[in-house]
N, C-alpha and C positions, 0 to 999 in steps of 0.2 A: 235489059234484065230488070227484074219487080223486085227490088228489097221489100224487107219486112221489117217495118218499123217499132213490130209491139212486141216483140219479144224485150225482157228486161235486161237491160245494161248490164255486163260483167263491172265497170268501173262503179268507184264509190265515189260519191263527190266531197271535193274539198273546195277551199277557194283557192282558184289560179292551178290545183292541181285534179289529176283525178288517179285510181290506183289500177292497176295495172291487174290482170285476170291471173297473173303467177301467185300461188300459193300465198296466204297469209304470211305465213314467216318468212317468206322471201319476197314481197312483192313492194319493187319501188315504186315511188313516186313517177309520175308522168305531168307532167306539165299540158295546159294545153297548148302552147307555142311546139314543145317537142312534137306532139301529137299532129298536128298541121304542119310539120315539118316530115313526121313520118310519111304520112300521106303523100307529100307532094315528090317524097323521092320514092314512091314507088309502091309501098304499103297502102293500096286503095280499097283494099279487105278492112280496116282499122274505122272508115268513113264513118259507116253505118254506127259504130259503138259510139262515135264522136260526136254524131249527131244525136244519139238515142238519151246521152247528157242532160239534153236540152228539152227533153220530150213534154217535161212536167215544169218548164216556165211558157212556153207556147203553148201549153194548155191555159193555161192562168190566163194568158195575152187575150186567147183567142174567148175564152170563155166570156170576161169581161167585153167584148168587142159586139157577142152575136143577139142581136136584140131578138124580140120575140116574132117578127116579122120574116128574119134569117132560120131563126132554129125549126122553124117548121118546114124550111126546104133545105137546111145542111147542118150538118153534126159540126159540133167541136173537133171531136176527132176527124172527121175529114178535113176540114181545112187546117190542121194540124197534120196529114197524113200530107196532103198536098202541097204545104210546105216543106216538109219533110224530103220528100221525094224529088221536089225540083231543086231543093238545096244539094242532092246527094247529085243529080244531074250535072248541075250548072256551077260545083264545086270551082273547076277549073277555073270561073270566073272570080271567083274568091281572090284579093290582093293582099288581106291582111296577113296578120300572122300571131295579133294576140285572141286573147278570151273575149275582148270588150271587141272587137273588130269586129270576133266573129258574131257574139250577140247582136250589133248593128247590123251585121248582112242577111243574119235570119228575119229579125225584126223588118227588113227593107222587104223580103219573102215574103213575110204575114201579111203586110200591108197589101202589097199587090195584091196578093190571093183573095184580101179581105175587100179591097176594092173592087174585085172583078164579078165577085161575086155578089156584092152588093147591085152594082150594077144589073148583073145579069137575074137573080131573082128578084128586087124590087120595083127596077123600074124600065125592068126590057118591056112592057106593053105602055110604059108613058116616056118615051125617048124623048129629053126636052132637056138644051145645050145646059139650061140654069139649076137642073137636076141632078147632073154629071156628079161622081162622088169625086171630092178630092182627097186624090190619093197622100197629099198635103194633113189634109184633116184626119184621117185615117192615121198617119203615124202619129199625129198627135194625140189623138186618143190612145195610143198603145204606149209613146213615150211616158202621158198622164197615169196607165194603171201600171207603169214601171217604180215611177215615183210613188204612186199608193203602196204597193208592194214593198219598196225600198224603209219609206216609214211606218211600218209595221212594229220596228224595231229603233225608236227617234234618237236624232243625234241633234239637238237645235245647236250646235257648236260644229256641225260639220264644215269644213272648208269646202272650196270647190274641187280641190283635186281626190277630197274623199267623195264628194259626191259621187262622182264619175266611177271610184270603187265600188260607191255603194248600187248602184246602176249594176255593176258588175253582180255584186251577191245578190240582187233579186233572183237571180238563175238558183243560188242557192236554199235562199227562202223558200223561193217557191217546190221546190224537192220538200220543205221540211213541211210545207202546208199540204202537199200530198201524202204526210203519213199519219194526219186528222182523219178522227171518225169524219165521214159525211156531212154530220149535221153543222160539226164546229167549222170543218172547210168551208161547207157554204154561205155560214150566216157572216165568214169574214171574208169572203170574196163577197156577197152583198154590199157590206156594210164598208168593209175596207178600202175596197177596188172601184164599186159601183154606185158609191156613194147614197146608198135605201136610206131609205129614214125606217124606225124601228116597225113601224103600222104598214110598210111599203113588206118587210122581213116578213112579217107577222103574217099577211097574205101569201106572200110565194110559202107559204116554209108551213101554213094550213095552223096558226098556233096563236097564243094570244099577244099583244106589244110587249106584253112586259116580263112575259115569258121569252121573247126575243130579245130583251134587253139582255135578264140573264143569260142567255144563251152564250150571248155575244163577249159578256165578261168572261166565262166559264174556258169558250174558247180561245180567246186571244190570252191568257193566265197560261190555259194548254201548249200555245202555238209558242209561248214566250219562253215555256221550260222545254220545250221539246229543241228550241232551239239553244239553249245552255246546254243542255246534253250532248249533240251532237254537232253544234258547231264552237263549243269552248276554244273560246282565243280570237276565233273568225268576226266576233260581235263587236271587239275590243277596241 
């Protein structure tokens, strides 16, 4: 069967939870542990919503990941579609049972997917053992724009066990960086995620540095109220 990925999520995201498709004034909380538990007893119609969650931090991942070498032979959204799709397959191999579990098993997806695909369009006409991607390095790079993502929002007093939370709310941040104009989402996935320097912005983005500077304040001031609005308490 081909699920469809792009249709928009009935749930709303929270952290650790998400809302349930029942009417506003009745509509409880769902956890995603309950949610991976409904699933597994039998509710495999639910998958697809549970995965569609996670749609707009796997874009973030992937986006960050696909150099200019890649995007001219594969979309974000496909290797976001392609994770997507082998996640919703390969389910059954899923052992966890929390939100951070499941993030690590997606993220384990992207890698692969981003590894094979490195392989197969870069260097399928120079096969050479010293070439090989490691799929090692690959999640390192995805764990790296997890942590850019994560301090978006700094906590220099985090412990290690909020780290590990905060890991967790990237999935959420990155929902709240998808409801940016365009311009402010990309010059902070540039600047944020992909570490540009201002003149590196100023070229992709067709504008002048210091116009990309501002840019950069305007949106991350944006990215920073939008997330007091909509995640009040969750930043805390």
């Amino acid at each position: 069967m081909v699920h469809d990925f792009d249709k928009q999520s009935p749930m709303n995201a929270q952290k650790g939870t998400r809302m349930s498709s029942a009417p506003a004034e009745a509509a409880p909380e769902v956890s995603i542990s309950e949610m991976i538990t409904h699933i597994r007893s039998g509710r495999r119609q639910s998958l697809g919503d549970l995965l569609q969650i996670y749609r707009n931090y796997l874009n973030i991942l992937a986006t960050t990941q696909l150099d200019a070498r890649l995007r001219r032979r594969m979309s974000t959204s496909d290797l976001v579609q392609e994770t997507m799709l082998a996640a919703h397959r390969d389910f059954d191999q899923f052992r966890g049972g929390s939100e951070g579990e499941l993030l690590a098993w997606l993220r384990q997806i992207l890698s692969h997917h981003l590894s094979h695909a490195i392989e197969r369009n870069v260097y399928a006409k120079k096969r050479d053992i010293r070439r090989e991607v490691s799929l090692d390095k690959v999640a390192k790079r995805i764990d790296d724009s997890i942590a850019g993502l994560s301090n978006l929002i700094p906590d220099p007093a985090a412990t290690p066990s909020e780290i590990v939370c905060r890991r967790e709310l990237a999935a959420e941040l990155a929902d709240q960086l998808a409801k940016l104009k365009p311009s402010y989402h990309d010059v902070i996935v540039y600047r944020n995620l992909q570490a540009c320097s201002f003149d590196e912005i100023a070229t992709k983005m067709d504008i002048k540095p210091g116009a990309a500077r501002m840019l950069w304040l305007r949106a991350i001031a944006k990215f920073k109220e939008v997330c007091d609005v909509n995640m009040a308490g969750d930043l805390s």
